[in-house]
N, C-alpha and C positions, 0 to 999 in steps of 0.2 A: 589372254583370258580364256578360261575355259568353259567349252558348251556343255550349261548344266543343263538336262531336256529337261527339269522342274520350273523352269523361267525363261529357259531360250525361247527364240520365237523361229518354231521349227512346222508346226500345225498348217494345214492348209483345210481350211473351216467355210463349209456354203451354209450362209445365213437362209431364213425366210426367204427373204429379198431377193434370194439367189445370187448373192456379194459371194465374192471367196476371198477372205483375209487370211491370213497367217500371222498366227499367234502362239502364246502359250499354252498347256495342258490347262487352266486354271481361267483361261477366256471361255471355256465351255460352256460357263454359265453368267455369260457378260452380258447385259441386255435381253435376262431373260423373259421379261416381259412385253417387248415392244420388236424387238428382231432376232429371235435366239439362233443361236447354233443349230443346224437339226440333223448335219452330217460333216462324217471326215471327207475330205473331196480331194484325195492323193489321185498322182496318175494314174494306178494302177489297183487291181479288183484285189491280188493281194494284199497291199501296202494298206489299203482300208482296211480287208478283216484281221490283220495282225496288231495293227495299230490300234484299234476296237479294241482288241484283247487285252492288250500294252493296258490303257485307259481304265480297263474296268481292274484289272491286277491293281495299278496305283493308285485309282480310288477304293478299292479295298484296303492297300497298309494307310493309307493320307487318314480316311475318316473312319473304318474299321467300327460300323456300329455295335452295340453289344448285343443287341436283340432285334426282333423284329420291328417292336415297337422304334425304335429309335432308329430300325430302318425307313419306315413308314413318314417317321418324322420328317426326315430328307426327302424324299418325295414330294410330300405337300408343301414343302418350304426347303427350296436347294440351298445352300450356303452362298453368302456371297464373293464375288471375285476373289476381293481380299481376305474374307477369313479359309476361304480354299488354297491361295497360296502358301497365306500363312502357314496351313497343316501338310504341305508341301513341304515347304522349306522347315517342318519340323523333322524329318524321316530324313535317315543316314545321307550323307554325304557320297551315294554311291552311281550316281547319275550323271559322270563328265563324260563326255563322248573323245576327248581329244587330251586331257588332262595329264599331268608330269607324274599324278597319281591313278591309284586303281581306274580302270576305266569301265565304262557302263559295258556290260555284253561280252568284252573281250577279258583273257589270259591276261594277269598280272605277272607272268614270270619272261620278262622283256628278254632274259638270258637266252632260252629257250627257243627263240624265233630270230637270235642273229645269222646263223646259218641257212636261212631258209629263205628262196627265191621271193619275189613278191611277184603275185597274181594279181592281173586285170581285175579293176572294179567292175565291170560286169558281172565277173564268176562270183561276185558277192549273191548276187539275184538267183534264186534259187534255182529258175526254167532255163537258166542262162547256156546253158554251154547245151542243152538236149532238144530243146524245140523252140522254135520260133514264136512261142505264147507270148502275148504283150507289147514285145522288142523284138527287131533286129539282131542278128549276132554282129559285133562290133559298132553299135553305134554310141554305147555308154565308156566313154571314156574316163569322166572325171564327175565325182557325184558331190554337189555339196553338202556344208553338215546334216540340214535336215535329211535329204536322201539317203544319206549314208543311214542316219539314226533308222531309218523306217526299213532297209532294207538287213539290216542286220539284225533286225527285230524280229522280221519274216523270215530271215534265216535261222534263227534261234528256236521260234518257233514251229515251224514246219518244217525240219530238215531231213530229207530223204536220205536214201544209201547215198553214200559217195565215194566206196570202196571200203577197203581195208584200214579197219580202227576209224573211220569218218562216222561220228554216230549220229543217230535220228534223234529227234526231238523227245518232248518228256511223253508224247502219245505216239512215239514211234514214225515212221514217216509217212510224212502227207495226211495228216489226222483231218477228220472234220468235225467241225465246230457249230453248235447249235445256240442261237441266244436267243432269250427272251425281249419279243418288240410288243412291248404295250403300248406304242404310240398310237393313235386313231385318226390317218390323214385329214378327216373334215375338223379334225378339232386346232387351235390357232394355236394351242400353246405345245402343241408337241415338241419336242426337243431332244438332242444327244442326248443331253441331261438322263432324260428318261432310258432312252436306251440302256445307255452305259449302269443308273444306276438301278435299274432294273434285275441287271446280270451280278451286282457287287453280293459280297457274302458277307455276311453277319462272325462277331465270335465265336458263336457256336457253330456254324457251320464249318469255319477250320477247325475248333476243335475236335469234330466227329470228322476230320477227315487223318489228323496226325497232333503231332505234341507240338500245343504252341508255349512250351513255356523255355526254348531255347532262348537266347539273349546274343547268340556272337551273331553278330551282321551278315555272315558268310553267311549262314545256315538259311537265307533268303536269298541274298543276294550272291553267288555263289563268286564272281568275280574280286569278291570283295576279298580275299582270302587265296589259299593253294590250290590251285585246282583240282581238285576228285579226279586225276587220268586214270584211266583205263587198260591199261598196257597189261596188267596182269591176268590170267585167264579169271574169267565168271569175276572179275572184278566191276563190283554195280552201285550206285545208288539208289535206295528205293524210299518210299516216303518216311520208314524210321530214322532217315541219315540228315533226316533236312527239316527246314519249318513248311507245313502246308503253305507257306505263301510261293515259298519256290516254286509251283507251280506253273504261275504266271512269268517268272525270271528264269527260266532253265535255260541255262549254256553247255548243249553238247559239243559244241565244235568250237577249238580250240583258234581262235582267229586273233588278228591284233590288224586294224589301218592301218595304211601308211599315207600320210595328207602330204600334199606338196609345199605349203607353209606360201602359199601366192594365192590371191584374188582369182575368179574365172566363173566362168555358167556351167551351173549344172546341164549336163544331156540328159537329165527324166527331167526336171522340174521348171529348166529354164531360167531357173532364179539366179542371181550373182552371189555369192558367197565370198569372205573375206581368207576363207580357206576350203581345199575341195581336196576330198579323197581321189588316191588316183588309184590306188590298190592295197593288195590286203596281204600278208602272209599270215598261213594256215600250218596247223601242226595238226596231227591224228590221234586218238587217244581223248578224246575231252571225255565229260559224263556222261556216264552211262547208263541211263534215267531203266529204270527196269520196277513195275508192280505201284506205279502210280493211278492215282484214280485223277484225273485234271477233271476239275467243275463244269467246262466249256463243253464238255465232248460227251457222245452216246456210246456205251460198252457193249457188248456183247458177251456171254458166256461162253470160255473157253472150253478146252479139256480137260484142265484137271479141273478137280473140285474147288469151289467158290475163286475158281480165275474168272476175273473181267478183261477183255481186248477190247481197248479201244476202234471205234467203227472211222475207216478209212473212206476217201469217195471210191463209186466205181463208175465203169464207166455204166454210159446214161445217165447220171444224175440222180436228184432225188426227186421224189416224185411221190403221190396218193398212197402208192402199196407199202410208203417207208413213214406212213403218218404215225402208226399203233405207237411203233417199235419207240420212233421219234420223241413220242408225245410222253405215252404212259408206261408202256412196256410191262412187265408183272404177267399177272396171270390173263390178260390181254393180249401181249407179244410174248410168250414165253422164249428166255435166254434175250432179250433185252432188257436195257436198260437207260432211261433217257438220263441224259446232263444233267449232272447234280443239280445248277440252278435253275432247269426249269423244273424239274422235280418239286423243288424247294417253292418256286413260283405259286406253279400251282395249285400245290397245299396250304400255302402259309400268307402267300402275299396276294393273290390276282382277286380274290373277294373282298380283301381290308381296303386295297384301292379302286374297287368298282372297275376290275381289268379283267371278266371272268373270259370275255372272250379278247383276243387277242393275237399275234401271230408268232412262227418261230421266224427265223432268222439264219439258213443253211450255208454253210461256204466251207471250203478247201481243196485241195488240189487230188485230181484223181492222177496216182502215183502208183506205176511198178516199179518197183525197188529205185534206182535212180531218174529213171525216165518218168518224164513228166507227161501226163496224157491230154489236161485237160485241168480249168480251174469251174469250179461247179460253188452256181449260185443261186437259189432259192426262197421263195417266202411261200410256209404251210400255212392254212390258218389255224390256230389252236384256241382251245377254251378248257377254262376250270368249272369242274360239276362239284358241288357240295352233297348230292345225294349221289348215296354209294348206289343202290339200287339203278339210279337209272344212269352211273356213270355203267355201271356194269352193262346194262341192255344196252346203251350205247356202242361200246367197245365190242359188244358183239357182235351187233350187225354190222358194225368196221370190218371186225377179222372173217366174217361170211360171206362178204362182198371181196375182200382182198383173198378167199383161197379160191373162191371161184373165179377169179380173175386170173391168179396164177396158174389153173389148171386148165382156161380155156385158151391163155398164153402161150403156154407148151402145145396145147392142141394145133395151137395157127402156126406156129412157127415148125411144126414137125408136115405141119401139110402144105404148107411154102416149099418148104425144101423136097418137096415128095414131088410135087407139082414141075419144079422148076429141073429138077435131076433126078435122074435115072433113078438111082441109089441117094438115096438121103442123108445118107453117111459119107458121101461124096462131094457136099455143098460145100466152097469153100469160102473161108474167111470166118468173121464174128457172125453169128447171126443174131443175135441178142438185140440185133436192133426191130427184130420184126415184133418181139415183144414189146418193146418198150413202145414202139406205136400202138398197141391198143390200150399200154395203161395212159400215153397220152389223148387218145381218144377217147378213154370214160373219166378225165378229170377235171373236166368244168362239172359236168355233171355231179361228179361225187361231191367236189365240195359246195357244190350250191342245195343238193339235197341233205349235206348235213347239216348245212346249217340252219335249216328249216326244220331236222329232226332234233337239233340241241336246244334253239329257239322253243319248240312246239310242247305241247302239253303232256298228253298220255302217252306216255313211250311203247309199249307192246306193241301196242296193234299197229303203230306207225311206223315198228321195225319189220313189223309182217311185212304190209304194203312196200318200205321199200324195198327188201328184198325181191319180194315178187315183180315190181317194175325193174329193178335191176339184171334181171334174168333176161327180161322181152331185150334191155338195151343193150347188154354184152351179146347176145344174137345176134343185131346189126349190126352190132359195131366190127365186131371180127369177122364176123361174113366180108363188110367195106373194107376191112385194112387187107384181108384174102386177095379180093379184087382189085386195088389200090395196087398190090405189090407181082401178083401175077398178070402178065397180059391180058387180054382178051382176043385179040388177034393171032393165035399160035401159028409155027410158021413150019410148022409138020403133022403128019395125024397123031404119030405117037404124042410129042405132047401136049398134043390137046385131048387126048387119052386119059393124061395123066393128070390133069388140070381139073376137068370132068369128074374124076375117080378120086382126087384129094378135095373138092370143092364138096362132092354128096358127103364125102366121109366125114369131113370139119361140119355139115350141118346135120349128119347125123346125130353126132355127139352132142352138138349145140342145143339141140331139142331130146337127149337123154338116153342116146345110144351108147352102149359100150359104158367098160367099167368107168371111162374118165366123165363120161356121160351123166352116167347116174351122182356121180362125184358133186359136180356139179348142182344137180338140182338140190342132194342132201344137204350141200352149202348153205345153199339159199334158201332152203328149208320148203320145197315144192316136191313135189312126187311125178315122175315120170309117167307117160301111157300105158308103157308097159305093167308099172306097178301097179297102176291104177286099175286093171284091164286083170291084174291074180288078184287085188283084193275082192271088186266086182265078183269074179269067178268066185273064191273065198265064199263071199256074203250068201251065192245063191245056194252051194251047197250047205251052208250052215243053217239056212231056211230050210230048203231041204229034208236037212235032220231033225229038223225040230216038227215039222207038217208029217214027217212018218211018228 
């Protein structure tokens, strides 16, 4: 019999309760009144946000509202078990994980992968073979179905370089992913539910992203059919070649299981299975997703004219200075651009449901080209403004707070290095981390005084005030992270010379020295001594002229 993931019982679901049951896609909203669902609870940080994705893709083609309204409707009254099965079990036949037919995720062209070695179920796991994130190297032998299901989901989805003709996912590799969480932890009925259908899109929303009026199955589901290889030069798929739901289902890497056809325990999940993958053969050449916009993800403006590039992790993480970009982006973030659904959120949905404030939802792996560096997880808080006026005063005192933060960044991090070594240009390694300490140093702060400036009444003047307090507290703060990162005890005179001489310099600037100085207080919308000291000047002679 084969594992259809539309009814198998593959899920590992933490109740309220803090039960973890396993079940199907379609228990999500089993007992949503008395112990709901309120998380995926896989072993691993990936296998949750892939499998999130998985979920919010399927309850998009399953229930597919037409409008807002009849999104809304779902909300305030989720469907029950049964009638969500039901529209489960009404969508293609395109979901067996093991099946004699097309199979979920993988190449239908069985011909094509006789000749080709079978690879370790491990190398399915995307960090697998380059670092040590998560797992061991060799402790994953034999994965059962559910593990498999989750971990070739994650592969499909985020797939990094993997060499020649190995291709990256529909956002390229190691994309990251923003959703919309309108849940509010003191409230009892938060649920998946919400999460998931928080982030689903409407039919209008796919069809301003591409033509949904294709009918062949492939054109969503692309294993359903031949697969799109890539072998030929500039041979691509781009969102005119497919239904906007492919999105969600993209299969660049040409893969097929190989199960042992015998009972055994999973090594991620521990579970017994009636059947367990032991490894996978791979062919190169799958789709080659090129000029898609994915809903999940934040863009960025490229090089050419109206290119969007999807936004990748890097390393540090995301953080306070990536809220703009994250949230609103426009003329706020110029050259970003947030996730279609929270976009969409924002505008259309977080007022009809009393969700104006609410949070993002950050996750993906920070990748260079195949190497895995780090998987990055986050929660910003965000909220929808119905008045454009004070979303605008808002976002601006965001992005005057975030360049003066990036300018006194640079400042601490060039007078680290000045302090620490001879030549500055000599320090070696990343330094990127000395920055990233002061933006985690002013981010309690930031977001507890915005949320008292989103909160609060008259916006002006209590963007003046924070600005102006935010000046006195990026002084201290980077002055502390200075001292924090350079000794105080130096163990020569030279550098304590040089410690001396980078420590006046960084507080020069910090109270309005020098070009980055002034930079600074213009940010924050304050005037320097020195300015203050030629307008003074200024005022007397222009009395002056006027007394002759």
């Amino acid at each position: 019999m084969s594992f259809d993931l539309r009814h198998a019982i593959w899920l590992p679901y933490r109740r309220r309760s803090g039960k973890i049951e396993w079940s199907a896609p379609a228990a999500m909203v089993d007992r949503i009144t008395d112990d709901p669902v309120v998380a995926i609870a896989t072993p691993r940080p990936d296998f949750d946000g892939a499998v999130t994705e998985f979920l919010i893709g399927l309850m998009t083609a399953a229930l597919l509202p037409e409008t807002e309204e009849e999104w809304r409707a779902l909300w305030l009254q989720p469907p029950s078990e049964s009638v969500l099965q039901a529209r489960l079990e009404a969508l293609p036949n395109a979901f067996d994980l093991d099946g004699s037919g097309p199979r979920f995720l993988q190449d239908q062209s069985v011909a094509d992968f006789a000749d080709v070695d079978v690879d370790p179920i491990q190398d399915l796991l995307v960090n697998a073979k380059n670092s040590g994130l998560f797992i061991k190297p060799g402790v994953v032998n034999r994965m059962g179905r559910p593990a498999a299901a989750m971990a070739l989901i994650t592969m499909q989805a985020y797939s990094t370089a993997g060499g020649r003709g190995f291709r990256t996912s529909v956002r390229g590799g190691g994309p990251l992913t923003t959703l919309v969480d309108p849940r509010r932890l003191d409230e009892a009925e938060s649920t998946l539910w919400q999460l998931v259908w928080a982030n689903v899109e409407t039919m209008a929303q796919l069809k301003a992203r591409g033509d949904t009026s294709t009918d062949r199955v492939s054109d969503t589901y692309p294993w359903m059919g031949v697969t799109r290889t890539s072998e030929a030069k500039g041979a691509s798929t781009t969102s005119v070649d497919a239904h906007p739901l492919q999105a969600y289902f993209g299969m660049p890497r040409r893969i097929r299981l190989e199960f042992a056809n015998q009972s055994g325990a999973c090594d991620i999940t521990g579970q017994d299975d009636t059947d367990v993958a032991i490894g996978f053969r791979g062919r190169p050449y799958g789709v080659n997703y090129e000029r898609w916009h994915h809903p999940l993800s934040p863009y960025y403006a490229g090089k050419e004219p109206n290119e969007l590039l999807p936004v990748h992790g890097q390393p540090g993480g995301v953080g306070w200075r990536d809220w703009l970009g994250l949230l609103h982006g426009g003329s706020a973030a110029p050259g970003k651009a947030p996730a279609l659904t929270v976009a969409n959120f924002g505008a259309k949905r977080a007022q009809r449901i009393g969700r104006a404030r609410h949070s993002l939802r950050i996750f993906g792996y920070d990748a260079s080209n195949a190497k895995i560096r780090a998987w990055i997880s986050s929660v910003l808080p965000a909220f929808a403004e119905s008045d454009p006026d004070r979303l605008a005063a808002i976002d601006a005192a965001v992005r005057a707070l975030v360049d003066a933060t990036e300018r006194a960044g640079y400042v601490l991090q060039q007078s680290v290095a000045t302090a620490l070594h001879a030549r500055a240009d000599d320090a070696p390694g990343d330094l990127t981390y000395i920055k990233a300490a002061l933006w985690n140093a002013t981010q309690d702060w930031f977001y507890r005084e915005l949320d008292q400036l989103v909160t609060g009444g008259e916006i002006a003047f209590a963007a003046i005030d924070l600005k102006r307090r935010y000046r006195h507290l990026l002084t201290t703060e980077t002055l502390r992270v200075f001292d924090e990162l350079v000794p105080g005890d130096a163990t020569s005179a030279d550098l304590l010379r040089r410690i001396v001489r980078a420590r006046f310099g960084l507080f020069t600037t910090l109270h309005g020295g020098g070009n980055i100085g002034q930079q600074i207080f213009a940010a924050l919308g304050e005037v320097t001594s020195v300015e203050k000291a030629k307008r003074r000047k200024q005022s007397v002679k222009s009395k002056a002229g006027e007394s002759e």
